[in-house]
C-alpha positions in Angstrom: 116.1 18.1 34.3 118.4 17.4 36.7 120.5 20.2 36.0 120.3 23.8 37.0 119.2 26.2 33.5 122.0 27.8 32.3 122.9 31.4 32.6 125.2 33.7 31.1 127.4 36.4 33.0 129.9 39.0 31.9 132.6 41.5 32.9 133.6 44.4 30.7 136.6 46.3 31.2 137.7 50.0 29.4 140.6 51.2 29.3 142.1 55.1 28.2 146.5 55.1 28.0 148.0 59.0 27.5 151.7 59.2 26.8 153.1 62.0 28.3 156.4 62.5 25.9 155.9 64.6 22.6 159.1 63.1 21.1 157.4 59.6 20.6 158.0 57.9 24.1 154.5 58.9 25.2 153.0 56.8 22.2 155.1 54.1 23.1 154.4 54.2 26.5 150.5 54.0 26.2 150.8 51.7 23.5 152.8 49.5 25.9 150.6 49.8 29.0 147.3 48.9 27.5 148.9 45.8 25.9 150.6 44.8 28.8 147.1 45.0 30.5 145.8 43.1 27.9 148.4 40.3 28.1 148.6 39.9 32.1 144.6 40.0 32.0 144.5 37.2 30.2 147.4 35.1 31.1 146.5 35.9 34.9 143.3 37.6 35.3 141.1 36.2 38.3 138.0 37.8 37.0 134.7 38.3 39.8 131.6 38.4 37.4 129.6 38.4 40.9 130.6 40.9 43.1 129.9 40.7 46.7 131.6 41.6 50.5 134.0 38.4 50.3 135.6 39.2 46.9 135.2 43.3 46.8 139.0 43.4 47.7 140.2 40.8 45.9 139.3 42.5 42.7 141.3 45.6 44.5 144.1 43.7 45.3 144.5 42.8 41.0 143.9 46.0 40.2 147.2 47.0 42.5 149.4 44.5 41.0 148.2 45.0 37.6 149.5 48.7 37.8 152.4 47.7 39.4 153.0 45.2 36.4 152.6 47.7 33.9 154.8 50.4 36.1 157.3 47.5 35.9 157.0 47.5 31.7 157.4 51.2 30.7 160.2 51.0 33.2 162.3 48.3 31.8 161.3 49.5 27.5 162.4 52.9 28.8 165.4 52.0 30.0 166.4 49.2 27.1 165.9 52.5 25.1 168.0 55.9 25.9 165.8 57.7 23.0 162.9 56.8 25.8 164.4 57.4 29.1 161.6 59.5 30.2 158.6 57.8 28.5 155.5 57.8 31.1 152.0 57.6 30.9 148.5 58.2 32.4 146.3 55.1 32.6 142.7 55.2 33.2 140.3 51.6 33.5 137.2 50.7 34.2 135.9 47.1 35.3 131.9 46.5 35.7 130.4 43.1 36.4 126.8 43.4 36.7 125.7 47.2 38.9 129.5 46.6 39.7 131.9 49.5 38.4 135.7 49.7 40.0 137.6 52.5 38.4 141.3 52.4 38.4 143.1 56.1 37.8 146.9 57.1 37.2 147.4 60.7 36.0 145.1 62.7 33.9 143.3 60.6 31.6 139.4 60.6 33.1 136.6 58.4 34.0 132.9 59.8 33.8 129.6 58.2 34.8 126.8 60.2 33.0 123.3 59.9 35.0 120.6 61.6 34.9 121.4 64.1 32.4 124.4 65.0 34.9 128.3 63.9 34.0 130.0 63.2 37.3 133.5 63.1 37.4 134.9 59.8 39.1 138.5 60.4 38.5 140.6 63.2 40.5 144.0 64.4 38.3 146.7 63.2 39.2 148.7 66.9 38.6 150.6 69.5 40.1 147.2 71.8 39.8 145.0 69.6 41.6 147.2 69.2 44.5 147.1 72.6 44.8 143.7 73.2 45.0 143.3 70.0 47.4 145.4 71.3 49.8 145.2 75.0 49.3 148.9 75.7 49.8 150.4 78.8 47.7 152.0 78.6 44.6 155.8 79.0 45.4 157.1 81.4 42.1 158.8 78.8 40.7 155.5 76.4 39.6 153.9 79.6 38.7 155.6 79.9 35.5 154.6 76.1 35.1 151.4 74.6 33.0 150.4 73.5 36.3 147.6 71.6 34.7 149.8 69.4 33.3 152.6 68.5 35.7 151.8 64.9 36.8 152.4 63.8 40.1 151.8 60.3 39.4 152.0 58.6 36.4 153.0 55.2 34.8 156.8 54.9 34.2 157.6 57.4 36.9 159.0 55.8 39.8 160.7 52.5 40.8 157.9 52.0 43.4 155.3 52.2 40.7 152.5 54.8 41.4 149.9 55.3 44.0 147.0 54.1 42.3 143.4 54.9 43.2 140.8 52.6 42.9 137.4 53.1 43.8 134.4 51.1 43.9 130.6 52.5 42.5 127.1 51.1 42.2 125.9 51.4 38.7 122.0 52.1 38.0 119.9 51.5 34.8 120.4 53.8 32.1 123.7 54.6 33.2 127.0 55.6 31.0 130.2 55.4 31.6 133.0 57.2 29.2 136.8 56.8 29.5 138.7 60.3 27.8 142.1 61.9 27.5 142.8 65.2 28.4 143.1 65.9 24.8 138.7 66.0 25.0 138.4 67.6 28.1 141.0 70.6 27.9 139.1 72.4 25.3 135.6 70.8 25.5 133.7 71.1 28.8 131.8 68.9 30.9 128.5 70.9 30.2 129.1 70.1 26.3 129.8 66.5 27.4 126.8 66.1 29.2 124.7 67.5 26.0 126.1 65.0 23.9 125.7 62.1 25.9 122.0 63.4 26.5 121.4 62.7 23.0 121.1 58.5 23.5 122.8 58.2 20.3 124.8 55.3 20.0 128.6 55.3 21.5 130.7 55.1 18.6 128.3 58.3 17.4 128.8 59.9 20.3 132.5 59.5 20.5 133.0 60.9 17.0 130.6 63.8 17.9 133.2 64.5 21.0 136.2 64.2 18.7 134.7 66.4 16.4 133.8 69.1 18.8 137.8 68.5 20.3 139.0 68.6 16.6 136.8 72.3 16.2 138.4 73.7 19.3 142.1 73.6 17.8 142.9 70.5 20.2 146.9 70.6 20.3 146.4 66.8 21.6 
């Protein structure tokens, strides 16, 4: 009696790796960044199950290094490696604790919160098309002739420095879903499909078959 009841918190984190290389670097690479996630998590993860003013940056602050760590990774297999010299990846995560959701974004790999019935984006692509459209400079001839789409500005693997990671911070509400996604799903399916199949309230793993599926029927190269 003396004793407060007890009480049970969690913390869930998602995370979506994309190699970029076609040669079998880019499987390496993702394969290597989620497990090097995994690994540092664990060994060194300072996990906030409440989240509050005093510990909102904290949880940033991980996030940064944790990238940075996993930069540091694909760096060092790649070059241990000539055969995977230019290995990279996109790395998307997620981390809720409670209404809590930080999203963590490199590359093209995307984050979605479905509410409502609407699917709003929460990640921006990291690529060469993007930029373009953000800061509505021309196309010099040159990129023209380029799949735009998928020319990465920042990636995991890319640069020495490690990549400029953004990290955002939402409030979740009830009935709330949250879906992690290559680009392999969303170049040929839409967000309007998405959104219908989310609508549905079946459970996830039925809905993520039902959205491999519909990518699988629309002669997904990826």
């Amino acid at each position: 009696a003396d004793l407060p009841p007890p009480f049970e918190e969690d913390a869930y984190a998602m995370l979506v790796a994309d190699g970029l290389d076609e040669e079998g670097g880019g499987a390496r690479a993702s394969r290597l960044a989620l497990s090097t996630v995994a690994h540092l998590a664990i060994r060194y993860g300072k996990w906030n199950v409440r989240i509050g003013p005093d510990n909102i940056a904290e949880v940033v602050e991980q996030s940064e290094w944790l990238y940075r760590e996993v930069n540091n990774a694909v760096r060092d297999a790649s070059r241990a490696d000539i055969r995977l010299a230019d290995m990279a990846a996109s790395l998307t995560a997620v981390y809720i604790a409670g209404a809590d959701l930080f999203y963590m974004h490199v590359g093209h790999s995307r984050a979605y919160l479905f509410r409502n019935g609407v699917l709003i984006p929460l990640t921006t692509d990291h690529t060469l098309e993007q930029l373009r459209r953000d800061t509505h400079k021309p196309t010099l001839l040159e990129q023209s002739k380029r799949d735009q789409a998928h020319v990465l500005i920042e990636t995991i693997g890319g640069s020495p420095s490690g990549p400029d990671v953004t990290i955002e911070h939402v409030q979740l509400w009830t009935g709330d879903r949250v879906i992690l996604c290559t680009n392999g799903l969303t170049d040929v399916v839409s967000d309007d499909t998405i959104a219908d199949v989310l609508a549905s309230q079946r459970r996830p793993a039925e809905d993520c078959q039902r959205l491999v599926d519909l990518a699988l029927a629309a002669d997904a190269s990826d």
